[in-house]
C-alpha positions in Angstrom: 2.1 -33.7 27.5 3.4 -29.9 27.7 4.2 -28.2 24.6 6.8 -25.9 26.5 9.6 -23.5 25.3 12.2 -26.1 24.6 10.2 -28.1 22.6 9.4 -24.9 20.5 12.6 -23.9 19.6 13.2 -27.4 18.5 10.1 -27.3 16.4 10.5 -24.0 15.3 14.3 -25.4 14.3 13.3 -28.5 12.3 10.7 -26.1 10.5 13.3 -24.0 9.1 15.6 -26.5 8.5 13.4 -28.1 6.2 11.7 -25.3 4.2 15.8 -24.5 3.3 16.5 -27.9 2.9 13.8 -30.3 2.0 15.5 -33.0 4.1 14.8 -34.7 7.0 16.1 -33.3 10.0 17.5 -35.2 13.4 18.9 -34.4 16.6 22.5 -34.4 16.0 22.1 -32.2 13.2 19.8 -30.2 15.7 22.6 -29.8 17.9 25.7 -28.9 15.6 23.8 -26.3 13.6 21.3 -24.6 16.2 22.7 -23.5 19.3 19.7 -24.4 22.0 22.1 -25.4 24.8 20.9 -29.4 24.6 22.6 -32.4 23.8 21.9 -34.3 21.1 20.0 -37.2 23.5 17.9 -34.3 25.1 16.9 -33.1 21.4 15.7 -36.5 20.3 13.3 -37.5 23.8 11.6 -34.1 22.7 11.4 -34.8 19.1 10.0 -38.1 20.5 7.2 -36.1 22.0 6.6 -34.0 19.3 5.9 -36.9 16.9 3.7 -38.3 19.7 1.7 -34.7 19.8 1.3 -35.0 16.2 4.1 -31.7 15.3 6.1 -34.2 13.1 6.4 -37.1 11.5 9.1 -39.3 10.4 9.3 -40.2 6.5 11.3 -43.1 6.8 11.9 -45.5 9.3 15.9 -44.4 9.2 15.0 -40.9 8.0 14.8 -37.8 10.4 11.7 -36.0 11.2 10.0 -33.5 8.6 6.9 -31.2 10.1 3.4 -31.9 10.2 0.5 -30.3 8.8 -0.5 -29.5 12.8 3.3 -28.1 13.0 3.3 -25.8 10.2 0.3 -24.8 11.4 1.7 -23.7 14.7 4.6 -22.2 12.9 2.5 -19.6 10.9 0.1 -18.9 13.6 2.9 -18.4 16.5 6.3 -18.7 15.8 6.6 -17.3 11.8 8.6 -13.7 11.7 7.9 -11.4 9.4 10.4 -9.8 7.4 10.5 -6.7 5.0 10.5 -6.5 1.4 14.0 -5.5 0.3 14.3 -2.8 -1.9 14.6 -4.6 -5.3 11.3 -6.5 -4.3 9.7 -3.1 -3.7 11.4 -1.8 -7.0 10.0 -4.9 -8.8 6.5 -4.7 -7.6 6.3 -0.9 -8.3 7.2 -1.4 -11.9 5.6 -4.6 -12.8 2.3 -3.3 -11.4 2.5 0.4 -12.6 3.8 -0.1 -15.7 -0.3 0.6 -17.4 -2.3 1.3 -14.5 -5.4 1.4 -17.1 -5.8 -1.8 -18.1 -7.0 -4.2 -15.4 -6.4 -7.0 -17.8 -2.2 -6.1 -18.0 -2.4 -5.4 -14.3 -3.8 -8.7 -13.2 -1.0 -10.5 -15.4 2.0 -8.7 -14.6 0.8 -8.9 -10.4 0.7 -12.9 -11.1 3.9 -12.7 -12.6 5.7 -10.3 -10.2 4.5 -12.7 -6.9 5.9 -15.8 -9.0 9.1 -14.2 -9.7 9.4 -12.9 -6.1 8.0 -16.1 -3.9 9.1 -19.0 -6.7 5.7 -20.6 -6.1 2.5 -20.8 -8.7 0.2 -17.9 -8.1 -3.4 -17.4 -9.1 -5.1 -13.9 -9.6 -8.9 -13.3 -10.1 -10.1 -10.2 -11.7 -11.5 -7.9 -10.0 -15.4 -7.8 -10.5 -16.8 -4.4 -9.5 -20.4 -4.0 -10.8 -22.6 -6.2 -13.0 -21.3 -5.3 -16.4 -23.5 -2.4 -18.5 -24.4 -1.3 -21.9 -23.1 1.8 -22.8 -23.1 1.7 -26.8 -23.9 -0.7 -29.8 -22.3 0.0 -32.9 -22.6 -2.6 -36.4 -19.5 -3.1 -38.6 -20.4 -4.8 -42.0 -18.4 -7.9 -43.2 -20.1 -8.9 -46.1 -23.5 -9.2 -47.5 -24.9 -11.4 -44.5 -22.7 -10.8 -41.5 -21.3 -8.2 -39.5 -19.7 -7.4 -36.5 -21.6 -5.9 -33.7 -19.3 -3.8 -31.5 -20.4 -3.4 -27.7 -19.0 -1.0 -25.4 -19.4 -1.5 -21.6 -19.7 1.0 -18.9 -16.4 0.1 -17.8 -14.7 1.3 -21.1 -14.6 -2.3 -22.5 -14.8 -2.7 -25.9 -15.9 -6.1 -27.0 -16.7 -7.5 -30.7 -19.1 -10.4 -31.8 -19.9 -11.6 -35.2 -23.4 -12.1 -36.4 -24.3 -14.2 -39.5 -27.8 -13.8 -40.7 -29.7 -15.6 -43.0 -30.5 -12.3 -45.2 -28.7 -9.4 -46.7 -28.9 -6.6 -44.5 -28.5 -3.4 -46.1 -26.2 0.1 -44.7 -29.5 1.9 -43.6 -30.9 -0.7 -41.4 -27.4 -1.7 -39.9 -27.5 2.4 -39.0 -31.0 2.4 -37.5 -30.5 -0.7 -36.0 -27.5 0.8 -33.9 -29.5 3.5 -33.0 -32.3 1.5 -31.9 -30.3 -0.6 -29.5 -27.9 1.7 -28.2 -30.7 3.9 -27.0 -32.7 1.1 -25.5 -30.1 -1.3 -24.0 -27.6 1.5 -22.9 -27.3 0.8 -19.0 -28.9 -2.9 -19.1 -26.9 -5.6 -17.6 -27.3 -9.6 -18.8 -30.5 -10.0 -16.4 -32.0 -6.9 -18.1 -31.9 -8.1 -21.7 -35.2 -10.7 -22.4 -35.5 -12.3 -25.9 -39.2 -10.9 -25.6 -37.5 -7.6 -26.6 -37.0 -8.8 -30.2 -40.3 -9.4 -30.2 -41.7 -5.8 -28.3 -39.2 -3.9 -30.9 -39.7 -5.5 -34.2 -43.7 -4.3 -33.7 -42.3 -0.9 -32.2 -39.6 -0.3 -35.1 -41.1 -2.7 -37.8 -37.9 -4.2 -38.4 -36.7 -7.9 -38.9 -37.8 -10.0 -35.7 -34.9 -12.9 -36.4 -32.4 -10.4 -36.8 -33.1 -8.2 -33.2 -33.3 -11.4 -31.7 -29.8 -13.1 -33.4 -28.4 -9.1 -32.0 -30.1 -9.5 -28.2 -28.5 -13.0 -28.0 -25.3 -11.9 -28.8 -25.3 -8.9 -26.9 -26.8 -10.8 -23.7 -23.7 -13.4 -24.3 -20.9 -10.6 -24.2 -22.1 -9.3 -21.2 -22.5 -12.5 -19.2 -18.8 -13.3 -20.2 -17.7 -10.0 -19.1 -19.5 -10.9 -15.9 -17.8 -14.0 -15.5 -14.3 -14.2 -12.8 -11.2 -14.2 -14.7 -8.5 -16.4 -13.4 -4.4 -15.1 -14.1 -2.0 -18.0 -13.3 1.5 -17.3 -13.6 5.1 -19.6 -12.1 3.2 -22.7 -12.8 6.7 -24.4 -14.0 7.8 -22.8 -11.0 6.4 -26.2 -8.8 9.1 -28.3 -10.8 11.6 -26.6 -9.0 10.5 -28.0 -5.3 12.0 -32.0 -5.2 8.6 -32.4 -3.7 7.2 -32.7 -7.1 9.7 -34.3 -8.6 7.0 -37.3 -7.6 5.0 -37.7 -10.7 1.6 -38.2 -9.6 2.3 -35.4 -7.0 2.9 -32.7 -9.9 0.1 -34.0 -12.1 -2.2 -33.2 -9.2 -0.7 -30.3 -9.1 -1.2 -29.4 -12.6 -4.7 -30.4 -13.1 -5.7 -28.8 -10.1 -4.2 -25.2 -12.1 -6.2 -25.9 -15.1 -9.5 -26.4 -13.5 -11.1 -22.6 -13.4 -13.7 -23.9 -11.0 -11.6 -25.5 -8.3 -9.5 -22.2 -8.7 -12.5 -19.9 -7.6 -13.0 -22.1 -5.0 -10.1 -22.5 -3.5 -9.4 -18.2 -3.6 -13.1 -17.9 -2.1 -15.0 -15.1 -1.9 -14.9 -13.6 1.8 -14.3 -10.0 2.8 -11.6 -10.6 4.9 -8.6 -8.4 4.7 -6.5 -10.5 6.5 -4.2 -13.3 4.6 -5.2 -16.2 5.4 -2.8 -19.4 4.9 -4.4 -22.4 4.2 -2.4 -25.8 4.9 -2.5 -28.7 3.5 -5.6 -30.9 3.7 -7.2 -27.6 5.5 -8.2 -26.4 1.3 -10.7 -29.9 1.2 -9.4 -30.9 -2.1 -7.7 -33.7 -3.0 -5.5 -32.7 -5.7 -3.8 -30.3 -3.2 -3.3 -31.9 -0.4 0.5 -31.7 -0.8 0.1 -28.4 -0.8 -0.1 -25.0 1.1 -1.7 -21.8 -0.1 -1.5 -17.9 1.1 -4.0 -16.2 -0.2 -6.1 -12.2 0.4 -8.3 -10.1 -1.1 -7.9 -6.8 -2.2 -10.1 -4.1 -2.3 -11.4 -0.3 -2.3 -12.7 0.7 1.3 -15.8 -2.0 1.9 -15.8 -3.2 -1.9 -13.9 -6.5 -2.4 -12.3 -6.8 -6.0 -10.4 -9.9 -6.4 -8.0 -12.5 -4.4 -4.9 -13.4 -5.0 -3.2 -16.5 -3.9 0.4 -18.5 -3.7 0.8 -22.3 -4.1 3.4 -24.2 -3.3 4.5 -26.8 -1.3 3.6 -27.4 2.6 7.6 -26.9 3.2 7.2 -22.9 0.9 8.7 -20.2 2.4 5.3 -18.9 4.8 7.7 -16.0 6.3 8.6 -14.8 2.3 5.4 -15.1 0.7 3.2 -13.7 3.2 5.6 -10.5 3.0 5.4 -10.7 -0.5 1.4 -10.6 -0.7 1.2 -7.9 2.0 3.3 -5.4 -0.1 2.1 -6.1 -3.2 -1.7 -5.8 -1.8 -1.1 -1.8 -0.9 0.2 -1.6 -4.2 -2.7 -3.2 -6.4 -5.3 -1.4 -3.5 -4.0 2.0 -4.9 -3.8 0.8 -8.5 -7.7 -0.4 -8.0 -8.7 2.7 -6.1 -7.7 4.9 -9.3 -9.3 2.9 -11.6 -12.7 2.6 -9.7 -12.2 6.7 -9.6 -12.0 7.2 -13.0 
């Protein structure tokens, strides 16, 4: 069986129909609201053989027909058009994203945001990870007699705080050497650099307390891991609610679950160097909890260096044509925010 033009258009018609509509569409309503030149009888043989090719299926035994995963898939890779941002999307995106261009953390939020606001679907951001997170300085703030809080700044201008009980008082003059000690001798060292054998190697070296450069090298080793770890931004999650699609129970709870799960999240953004976005469909992501729906999803990045991905959810029946225009403009935006950054 041919796949020819006619059979196209209809496709391409029952498509569009049904990401405006989220009903089932059949011939005579083929015929009275798309001008192909066919009668209603012509239009349903050829939906006929379009649910025997596997291009749609029909719901309901009195229902129309409603696209296939294998249809959408043909839609987004040959018949999907494009469109421009409009000028208020452009505005948006320009001030959502540029609104404090030097902290990645606000950056990363407000682009999840702006792509929920604009595409009405959940989106899913991970921070961008650049380098393997450094030491640059070590600083101890006193809390009481036996605790203190051990400031740690990073090479990339983070400035993270842990607090350290000990089992001893610790007096002003140690707390002073002891940020001099490990400032100059962990400044650049990442989390594989730091070994507990270095409480050991400096208590002989600067006769102070072993338990207490060890309780500091943990903590210090534990900031720096976190800071090395992906962070996930989610933003329009309510936005699912809105599609009758999930008005199914079970269907949103997959949903849901599969939002809270960091893991499956990473996963499911990847972590290829492709600039292209890519638009996964369906049962195509391999995970259960989402095979209702379809993601778009692209990294962005500096030159060669890949940052982060970002990535829409939504239903199978989303708006492919919308979103993918959406991603594509707010990637040359968050490319030139990240290029800044990574230049100082």
């Amino acid at each position: 069986m041919i796949l020819n033009d006619r059979k196209i258009r209809i496709l391409e018609a029952i498509i569009n129909d049904y990401i405006q509509t989220a009903e089932p569409i059949g011939s005579r309503t083929i015929a009275k609201k798309y001008d192909l030149g066919i009668s209603s009888a012509t239009i349903r043989n050829e939906m006929s053989d379009l649910e025997e090719m596997g291009f749609i299926i029909q719901p309901h035994a009195s229902s129309g027909r409603v696209p296939s995963d294998k249809g959408y898939r043909l839609y987004v890779d040959r018949l999907m058009q494009r469109r421009e941002l409009t000028d208020e999307e452009m505005l948006l995106l320009q001030k959502m994203i540029a609104g404090s261009i030097h902290q990645i953390d606000y950056i990363m939020r407000e682009t999840a945001s702006a792509i929920a606001i604009l595409t009405k679907c959940a989106t899913i951001v991970s921070e961008p990870q650049i380098k393997k997170t450094r030491i640059r300085h070590i600083q101890f703030v006193p809390v009481d007699e036996k605790s203190f809080v051990m400031v740690l700044v990073t090479d990339g201008k983070a400035v993270k705080n842990r607090l350290i009980y000990l089992n001893q008082t610790l007096d002003e003059d140690t707390m002073i050497r002891l940020s001099k000690l490990l400032s100059e001798n962990l400044r650049g060292c990442c989390f594989e650099d730091i070994d507990v054998s270095m409480a050991h190697e400096f208590a002989e070296q600067f006769r102070m307390p072993e338990d207490l450069l060890l309780a500091v090298l943990n903590a210090a080793s534990d900031v720096i891991h976190t800071e090395d770890d992906v962070q996930i931004y989610t933003s329009g999650v309510k936005n699912i609610l809105s599609f009758p699609e999930f008005s199914d129970v079970e269907k949103a709870k997959n949903m849901f679950q599969a939002l809270e799960e960091k893991d499956m999240l990473i996963t499911l953004l990847g972590s290829g160097n492709s600039e292209k976005i890519q638009v996964v469909i369906g049962a195509e992501n391999n995970m259960e909890l989402l095979e209702d729906c379809s993601v778009i999803k692209a990294n962005y990045r500096v030159g060669s260096q890949n940052f982060g991905s970002i990535g829409v959810i939504g239903p199978k029946r989303m708006d492919y044509s919308q979103a993918v225009s959406v991603l594509s403009g707010i990637l040359k935006h968050i490319n030139a925010v990240i290029k800044a950054l990574s230049g100082g």
